[in-house]
N, C-alpha and C positions, 0 to 999 in steps of 0.2 A: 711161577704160578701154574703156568701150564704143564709144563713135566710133574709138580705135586699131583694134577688134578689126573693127567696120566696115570702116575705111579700109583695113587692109589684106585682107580678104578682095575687097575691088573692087578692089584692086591686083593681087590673086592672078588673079584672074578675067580681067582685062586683058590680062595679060602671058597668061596662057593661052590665049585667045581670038586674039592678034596672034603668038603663037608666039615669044615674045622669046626670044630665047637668049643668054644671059651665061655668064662664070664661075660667079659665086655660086650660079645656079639650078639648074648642072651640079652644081656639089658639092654642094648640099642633095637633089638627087633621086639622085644616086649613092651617098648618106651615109646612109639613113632611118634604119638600125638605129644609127649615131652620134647622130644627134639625140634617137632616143626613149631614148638612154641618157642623154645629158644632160640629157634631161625628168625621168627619174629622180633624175637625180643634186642637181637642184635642186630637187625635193621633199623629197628625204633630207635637205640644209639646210637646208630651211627647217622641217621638223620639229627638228629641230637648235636652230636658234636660238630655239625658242619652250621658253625657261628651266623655266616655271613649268609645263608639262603633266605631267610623272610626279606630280609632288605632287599635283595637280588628280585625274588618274587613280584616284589611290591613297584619296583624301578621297572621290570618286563610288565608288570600286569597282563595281558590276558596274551600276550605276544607267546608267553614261556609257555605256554599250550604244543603251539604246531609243533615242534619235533615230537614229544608225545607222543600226541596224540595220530602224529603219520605215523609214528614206529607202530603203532598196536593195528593201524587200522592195516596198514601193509602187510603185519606179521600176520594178521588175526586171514584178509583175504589169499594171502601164502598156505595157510592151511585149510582153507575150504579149497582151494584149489585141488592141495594134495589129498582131500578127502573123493574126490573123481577118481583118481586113479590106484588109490592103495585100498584094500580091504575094511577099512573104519569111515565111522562116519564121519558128520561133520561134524556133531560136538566133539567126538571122541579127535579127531583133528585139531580141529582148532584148541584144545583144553591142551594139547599135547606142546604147542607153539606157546601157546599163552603164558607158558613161565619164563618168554622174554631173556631168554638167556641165563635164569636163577634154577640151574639144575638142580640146586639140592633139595631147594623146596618142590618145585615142579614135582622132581621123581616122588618124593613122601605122598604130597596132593595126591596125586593120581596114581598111584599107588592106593592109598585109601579110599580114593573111590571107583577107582577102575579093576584091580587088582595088577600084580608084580610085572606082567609082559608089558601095558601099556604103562605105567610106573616107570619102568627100564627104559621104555621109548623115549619118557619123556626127559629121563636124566640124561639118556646119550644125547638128542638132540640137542636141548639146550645145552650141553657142553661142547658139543661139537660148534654149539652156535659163539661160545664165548672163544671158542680156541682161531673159529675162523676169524673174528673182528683181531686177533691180535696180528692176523698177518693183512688183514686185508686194508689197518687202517694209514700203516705208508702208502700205500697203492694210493686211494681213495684219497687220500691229502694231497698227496704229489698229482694227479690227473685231476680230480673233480677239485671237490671245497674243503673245504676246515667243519662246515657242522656237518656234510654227509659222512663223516665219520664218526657220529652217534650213533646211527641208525646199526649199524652192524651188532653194535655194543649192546644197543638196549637198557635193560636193568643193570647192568653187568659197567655202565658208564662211571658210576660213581666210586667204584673200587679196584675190582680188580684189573680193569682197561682203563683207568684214568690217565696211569704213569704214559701208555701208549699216548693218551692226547696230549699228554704233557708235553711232549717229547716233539711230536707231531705237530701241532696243534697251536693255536695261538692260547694267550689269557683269558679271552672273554669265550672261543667256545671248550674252554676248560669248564666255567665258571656256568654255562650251557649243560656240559656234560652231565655233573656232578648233579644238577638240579633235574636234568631229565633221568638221572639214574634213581634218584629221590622219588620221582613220582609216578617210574617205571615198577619199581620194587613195591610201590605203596598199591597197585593196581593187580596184580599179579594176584595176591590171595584173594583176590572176590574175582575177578577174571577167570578163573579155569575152574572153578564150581562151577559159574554160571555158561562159560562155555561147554561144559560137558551135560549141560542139561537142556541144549538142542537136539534132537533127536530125528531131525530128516536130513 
């Protein structure tokens, strides 16, 4: 998954740089608001097809919050931080963090309301964010705990870093993972509106 998400961003990059113009590329850049709904629309399935989370939900009640809700608040003061030190502010930071590791939506988001440079930022970031949790979550398992290797993952918990917990990981914070990647993803599109509409 990682080398895809490589290869095609130096795909991306190529064809940018040589000015390729095709069909496909015309109707993916005339289409974004299509796309980011069909980004949606296959989240909403894939919450869908995961049988066993209401009951899971219902068995943690309000317990299945904390990782959550550490992850954004963590994520979210990570980039007011880096809003000190880099040339944007702090919505425009924080909106850039807040896709939680879901670069594809993030970069679209903000891309449409920021325009293409912070767009860019926000895809590499959160990719760079999903490519780090795959190396960091042996570390993190081996030295720390079994659920601080959520945190790295984020949104990114329920799919494409699962097999790492699987692997890693015990059953129950598999079964952790998948649920905090469910309500990681469900927070992300009203997360980075509202964080890019702070303005100090």
């Amino acid at each position: 998954m990682v080398i895809l998400a490589v290869l095609a961003l130096v795909l991306g990059v190529l064809v940018g740089t040589f000015d390729v113009q095709n069909f496909l590329l015309d109707a993916l850049v005339s289409n974004k608001d299509l796309v980011l709904y069909l980004l949606m629309f296959s989240v909403g399935m894939s919450i869908g097809l995961h049988k066993g989370i209401i009951k899971k939900i219902k068995e943690y009640h309000v317990k299945i919050l904390i990782i959550p809700a550490g992850i954004i608040v963590g994520t979210l003061l990570g980039g007011a931080l880096l809003s000190m030190i880099t040339k944007y502010n702090i919505g425009e930071s924080t909106s850039v963090v807040s896709g939680l590791g879901w670069y594809s939506l993030a970069g679209v988001t903000i891309g449409n309301l920021a325009g293409a440079q912070l767009g860019s930022i926000a895809f590499l970031s959160n990719l760079m964010r999903e490519i780090f949790s795959f190396f960091s979550i042996p570390f993190i398992a081996k030295h720390f705990n079994c659920y601080s290797c959520i945190a790295p993952a984020a949104a990114t918990s329920e799919d494409t870093t699962l097999h790492m917990m699987m692997k890693y990981t015990n059953e129950e914070t598999v079964v952790l993972s998948v649920i905090n990647g469910v309500l990681c993803s469900a927070v992300v599109p009203v997360l980075i509106p509202l964080c890019y509409q702070l303005k100090f």
